[in-house]
N, C-alpha and C positions, 0 to 999 in steps of 0.2 A: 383526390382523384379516385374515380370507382375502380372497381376492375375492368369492367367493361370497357371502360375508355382508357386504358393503360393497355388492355388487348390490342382495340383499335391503333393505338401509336405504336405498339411491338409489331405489330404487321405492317403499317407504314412504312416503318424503319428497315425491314428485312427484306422489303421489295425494294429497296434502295440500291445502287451501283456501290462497290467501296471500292476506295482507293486504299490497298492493305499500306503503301509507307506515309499517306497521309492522316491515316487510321492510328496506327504507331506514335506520327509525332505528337498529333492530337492526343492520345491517349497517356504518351510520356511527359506533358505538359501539366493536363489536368492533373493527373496523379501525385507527381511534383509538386504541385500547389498547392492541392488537398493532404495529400501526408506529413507536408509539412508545417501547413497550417495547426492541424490535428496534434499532432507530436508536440508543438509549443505549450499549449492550455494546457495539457493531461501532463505532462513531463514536469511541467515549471514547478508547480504548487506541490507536487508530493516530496520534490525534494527539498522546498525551502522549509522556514523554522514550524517545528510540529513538534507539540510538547508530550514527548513516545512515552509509552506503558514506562521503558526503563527506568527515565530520569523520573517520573511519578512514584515509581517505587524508591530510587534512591532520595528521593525527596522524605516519603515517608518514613527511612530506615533514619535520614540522620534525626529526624522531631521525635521517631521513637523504635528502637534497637530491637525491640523485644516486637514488635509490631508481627501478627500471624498471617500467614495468606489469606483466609478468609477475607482479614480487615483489609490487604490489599484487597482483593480480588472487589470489595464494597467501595473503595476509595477510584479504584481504576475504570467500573463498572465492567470488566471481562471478570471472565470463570478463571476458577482456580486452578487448571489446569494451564493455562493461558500464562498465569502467574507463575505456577512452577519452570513452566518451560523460560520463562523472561531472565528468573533467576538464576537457573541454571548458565544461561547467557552468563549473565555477569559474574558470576563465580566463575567459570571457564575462563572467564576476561581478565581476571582477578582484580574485580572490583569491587565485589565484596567479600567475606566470607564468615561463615558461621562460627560462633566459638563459645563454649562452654559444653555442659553436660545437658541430656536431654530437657532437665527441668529446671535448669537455669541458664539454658542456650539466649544470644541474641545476636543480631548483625551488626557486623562491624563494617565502616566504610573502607578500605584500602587508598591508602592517596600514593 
């Protein structure tokens, strides 16, 4: 549809009589059906099984302990910042945690 002919019908419409509580139900109705329509597709999928940055990392710690964020951040395809922040999650969570000295640090899983 052009503009011009979506003009045309907005003017149409607004030389219209309204009935404001027939307006209302009408409008409480569609909304209801479209919101809820809406809400279902977009809600359903994000929360079902999605295999998250986290469990890709803890996947990677337990095949390899010493594993560096880089190598995540290459395995995840997100940036190492991305990464940091994930880990930080799971240490908070106490699901992992680092252990040794700087040059012979590696992650440990916590169960």
């Amino acid at each position: 549809m052009r503009s011009s002919e979506i003009m045309v019908l907005f003017k149409g419409l607004a030389n219209e009589p309204r009935d404001g509580a027939a307006n209302g139900a009408v409008n409480g109705a569609v909304n209801g059906t479209v919101n809820g329509a809406v809400s279902g597709p977009v809600n359903g999928p994000v929360n079902g099984p999605v295999k998250s940055t986290e469990q890709i990392i803890l996947n990677a710690i337990s095949n390899n302990p010493r594993i560096t964020k880089v190598e995540l951040a290459k395995i995840t395809g997100k940036g190492r910042t991305t990464i940091t922040r994930e880990m930080k999650k799971l240490v908070s969570a106490g699901v992992i945690e680092r252990v040794g000295s700087d040059k012979t640090d590696h992650w440990e899983l916590i169960e």
